[in-house]
N, C-alpha and C positions, 0 to 999 in steps of 0.2 A: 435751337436757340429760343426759340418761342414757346416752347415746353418748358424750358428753365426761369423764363420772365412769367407765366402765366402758372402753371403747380404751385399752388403753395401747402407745400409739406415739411417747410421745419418751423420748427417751435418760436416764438418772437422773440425778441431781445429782450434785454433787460430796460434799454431806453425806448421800445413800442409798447411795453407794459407800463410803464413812467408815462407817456405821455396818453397812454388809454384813461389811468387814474387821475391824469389832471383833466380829461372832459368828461371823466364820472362815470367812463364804463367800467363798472366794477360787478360780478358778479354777484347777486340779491335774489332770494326766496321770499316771496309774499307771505306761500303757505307757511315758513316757518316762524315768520314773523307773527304770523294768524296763531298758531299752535301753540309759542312762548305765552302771548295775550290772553289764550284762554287758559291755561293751565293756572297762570297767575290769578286770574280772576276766579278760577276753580278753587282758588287756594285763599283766597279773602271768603268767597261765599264759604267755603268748607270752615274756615277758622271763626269767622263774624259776621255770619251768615244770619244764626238765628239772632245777634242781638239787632242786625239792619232791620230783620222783619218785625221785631215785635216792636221798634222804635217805629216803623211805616204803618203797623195795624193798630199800636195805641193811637198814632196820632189819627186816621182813620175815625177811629171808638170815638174820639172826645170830640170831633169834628159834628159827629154823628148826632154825640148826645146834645151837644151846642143846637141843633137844625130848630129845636122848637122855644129856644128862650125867648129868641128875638121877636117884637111883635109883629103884627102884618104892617109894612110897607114898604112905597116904591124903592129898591134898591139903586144907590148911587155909585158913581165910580169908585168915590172915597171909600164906597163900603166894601168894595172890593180889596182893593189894596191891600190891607193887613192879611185877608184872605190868602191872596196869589201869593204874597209873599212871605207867609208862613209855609204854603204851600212848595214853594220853591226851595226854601232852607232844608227841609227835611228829606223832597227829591235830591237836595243836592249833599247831603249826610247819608241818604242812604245807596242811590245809586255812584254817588261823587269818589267813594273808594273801589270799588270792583273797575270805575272806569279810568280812574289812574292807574291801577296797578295791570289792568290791559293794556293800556297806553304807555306806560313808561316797559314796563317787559318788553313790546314790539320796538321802542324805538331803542332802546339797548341793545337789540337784538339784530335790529339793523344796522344799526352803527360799527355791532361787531363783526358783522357780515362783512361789510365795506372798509373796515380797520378807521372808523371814525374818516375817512374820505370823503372833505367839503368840495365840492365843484359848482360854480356857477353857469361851466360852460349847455348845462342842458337845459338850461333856461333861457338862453339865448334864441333868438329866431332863426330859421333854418330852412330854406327849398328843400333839403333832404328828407324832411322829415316828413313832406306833403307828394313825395317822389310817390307816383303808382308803384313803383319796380320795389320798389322799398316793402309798402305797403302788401305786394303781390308775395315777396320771399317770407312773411309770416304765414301767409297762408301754402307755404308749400308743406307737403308731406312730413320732409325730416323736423320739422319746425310744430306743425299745428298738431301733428299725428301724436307728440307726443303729449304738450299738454291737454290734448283729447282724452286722455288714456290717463292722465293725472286727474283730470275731472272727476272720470269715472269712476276710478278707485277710490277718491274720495268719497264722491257720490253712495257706492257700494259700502264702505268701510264703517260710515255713518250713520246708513238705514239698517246694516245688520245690527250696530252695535243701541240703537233703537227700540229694534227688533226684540233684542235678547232683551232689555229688562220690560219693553210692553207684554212680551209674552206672559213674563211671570205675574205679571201686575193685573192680566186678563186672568188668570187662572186665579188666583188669590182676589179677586173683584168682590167675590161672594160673601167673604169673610170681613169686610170693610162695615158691614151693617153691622155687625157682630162688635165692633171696638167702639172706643172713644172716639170722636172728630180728631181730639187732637192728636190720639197715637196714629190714626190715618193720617192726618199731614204730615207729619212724624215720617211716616214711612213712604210719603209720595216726593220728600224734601229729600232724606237718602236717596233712592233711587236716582233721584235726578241729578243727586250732586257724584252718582256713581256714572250717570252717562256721558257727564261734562269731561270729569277723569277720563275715563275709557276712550273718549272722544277725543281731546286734548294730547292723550300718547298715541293714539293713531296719526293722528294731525301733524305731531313731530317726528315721525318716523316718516312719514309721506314727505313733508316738509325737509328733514336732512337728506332726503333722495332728492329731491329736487333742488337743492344747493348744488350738492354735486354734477347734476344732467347741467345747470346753468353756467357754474364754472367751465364744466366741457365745451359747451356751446359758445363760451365768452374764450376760449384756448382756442378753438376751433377757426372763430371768425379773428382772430389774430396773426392767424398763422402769416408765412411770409417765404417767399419765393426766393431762390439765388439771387435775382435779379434784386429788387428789393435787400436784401441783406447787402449788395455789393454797394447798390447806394448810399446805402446808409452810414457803411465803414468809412466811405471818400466824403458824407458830411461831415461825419467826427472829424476825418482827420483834415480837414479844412477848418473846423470850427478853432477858434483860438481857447476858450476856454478850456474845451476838451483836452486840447494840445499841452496848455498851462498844467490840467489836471494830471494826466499823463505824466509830465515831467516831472510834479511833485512826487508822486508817487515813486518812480522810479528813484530818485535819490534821496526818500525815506526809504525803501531799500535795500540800498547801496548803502547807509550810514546803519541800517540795523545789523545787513553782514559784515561792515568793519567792527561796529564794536563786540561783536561778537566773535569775531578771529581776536581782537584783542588780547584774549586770556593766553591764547596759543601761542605768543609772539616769542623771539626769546629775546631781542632788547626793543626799547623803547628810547629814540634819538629824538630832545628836545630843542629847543630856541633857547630860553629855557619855558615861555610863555605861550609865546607867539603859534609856533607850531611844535604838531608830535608827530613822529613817523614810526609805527610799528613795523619790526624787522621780525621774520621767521627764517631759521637757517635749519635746515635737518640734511646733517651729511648722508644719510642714505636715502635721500628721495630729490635735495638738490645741489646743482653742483654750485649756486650761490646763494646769498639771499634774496628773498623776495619781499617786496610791501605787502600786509598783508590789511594797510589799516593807515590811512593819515587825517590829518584836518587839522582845522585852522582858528585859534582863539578858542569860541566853545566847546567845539567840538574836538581840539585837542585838549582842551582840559577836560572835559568828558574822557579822553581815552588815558590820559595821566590818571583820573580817579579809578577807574576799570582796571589800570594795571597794577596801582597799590596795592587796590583790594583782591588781588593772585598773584601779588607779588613777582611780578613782571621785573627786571631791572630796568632802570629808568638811567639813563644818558644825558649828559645836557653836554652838548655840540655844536653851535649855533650856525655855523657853516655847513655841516656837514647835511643837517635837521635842513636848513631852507633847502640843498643842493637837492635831497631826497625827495621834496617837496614840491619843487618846479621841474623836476625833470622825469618821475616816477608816476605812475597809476597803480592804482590798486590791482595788486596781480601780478608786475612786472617784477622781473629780475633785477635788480640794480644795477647800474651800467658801467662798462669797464675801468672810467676815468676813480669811481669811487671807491673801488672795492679796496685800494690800498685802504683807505679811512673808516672802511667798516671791519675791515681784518684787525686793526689796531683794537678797534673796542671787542670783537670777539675776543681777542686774544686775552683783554682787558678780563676779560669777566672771566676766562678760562683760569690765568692766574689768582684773582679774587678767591674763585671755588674751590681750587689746590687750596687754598692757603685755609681755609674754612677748614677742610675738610684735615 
């Protein structure tokens, strides 16, 4: 018995998962949200890149050339001011798009991680959260071993990919005297905008592994016990809502397989309003007929339209319609007192058919 309260080895429910999303345990990658952010910003510096820099080193140039107009004296606050915040316009023109387009990629990227999932509740204060024991289970083995191991890789993935274009840029060093300054920044600007790339798809590839190890881990710490699931089952079914819910359900249905035996029926006994009772009789499968299909106002005019439209024969009975109606379920056989009044309209319609035919 204590083995079956304490294991937890089946998968959560669908209302433990519900209720993990409303206190915003939802499983989230950093690194891939780091990855989206640089890629994006790889992709502004790669596309308008060089018009940010030459916008940051004219203004630079004319700053430069301005240093000896002004004459000698004490400088004042005031004299600042146009300074700083000229200064500040063009920081924020030039670095202000590479850091939107970092920032909006990561928070889309998290947003879509979490399926846009707002929760207030981890903002809330918590003894739990300042629990040694809490504190002590990041630091176990299955937990820290791993992102140790993500560090690394990262760590690794980034100094080789470094690596590889410093290499070539030491060996080609020699040849830098030999060009233009500016075909050398030219080709110190590629390179770099080659190792942001190269870096960036490492990053997402490390980053989609590590969604997935957190989703595990967040499935993992979910999991739930016999014991625990049997709880759960006797809150539902205590819960009135739950119960309400339940109930709806079940007789939508129960109203989606009447109206769909409807077509199958072979008459159809009216009020001629009020109610409809679909009848199915097949001599080689029953020895009477059966309901296969009733309701009341809507929903008998709902199966009056259903039977038009397959041409159903339709009966108006007004007796016979309510009798079928307070005394039948869906499924039952018609009961002995009635079948003299349903033999009359079979026989009804059998005649009709001869005569048609």
């Amino acid at each position: 018995m204590a083995s079956g309260q304490g294991d937890k080895t089946l998968q959560p429910t669908p209302k433990r998962l519900r209720d993990a999303r409303e206190k915003g345990q939802v499983a989230t990658s950093r690194d891939l949200s780091m990855a989206i952010g640089t890629l994006a910003a790889t992709g502004v510096l790669a596309v308008a890149g060089s018009m940010l820099l030459h916008r940051l080193t004219g203004w630079i140039a004319q700053s430069l050339a301005r240093l000896g107009d002004a004459p000698l004296h004490d400088v004042k606050p005031e004299d600042l001011f146009p300074v700083v915040l000229s200064g500040g316009r063009i920081l924020a023109l030039t670095v202000g798009p590479i850091a939107l387009a970092a920032a909006g990629a990561g928070v889309l990227v998290g947003g879509a991680q979490t399926q846009f999932n707002l929760s207030w509740e981890p903002l809330k204060p918590s003894l739990q959260k300042l629990s040694p024991q809490n504190g002590f289970a990041r630091l176990s083995p299955k937990r820290s071993g791993i992102d140790t191991l993500r560090a690394i890789l990262i760590s690794t993935v980034l100094v080789v990919l470094a690596w590889q274009i410093g290499r070539v840029l030491v060996v080609d060093a020699s040849l830098f005297s030999w060009i233009p300054p500016q075909a050398a920044a030219s080709r110190g600007w590629d390179d770099g905008i080659r190792v942001l790339w190269r870096s960036g798809l490492a990053l997402l590839a490390v980053g989609a592994a590590d969604f997935g190890v957190q989703k595990w881990r967040l499935q993992s710490s979910m999991k739930m016990s016999h014991q625990e699931v049997r709880d759960e089952a006797k809150q539902n079914e205590t819960n009135p809502e739950v119960r309400a819910r339940i109930r709806r359900i079940q007789r939508d249905m129960v109203r989606r397989r009447m109206l769909q035996a409807v077509p199958t029926a072979t008459v159809i006994v009216t009020n001629p309003t009020h109610f409809a009772v679909a009848l199915q009789y097949k001599r080689e499968k029953n020895a009477a007929p059966i309901v296969v299909a009733k309701g009341q106002d809507l929903m008998a005019a709902k199966i009056r339209e259903i039977a038009r439209d397959h041409t159903v024969p339709i009966i108006e009975n007004p007796p016979l319609a309510r009798a079928l109606f307070k005394e039948c379920e869906v499924g039952d056989v018609i009961p002995g007192p009635l079948f003299g009044a349903v033999a009359e309209i079979l026989a009804y319609l059998i005649r009709i058919k001869q005569l048609v035919l």
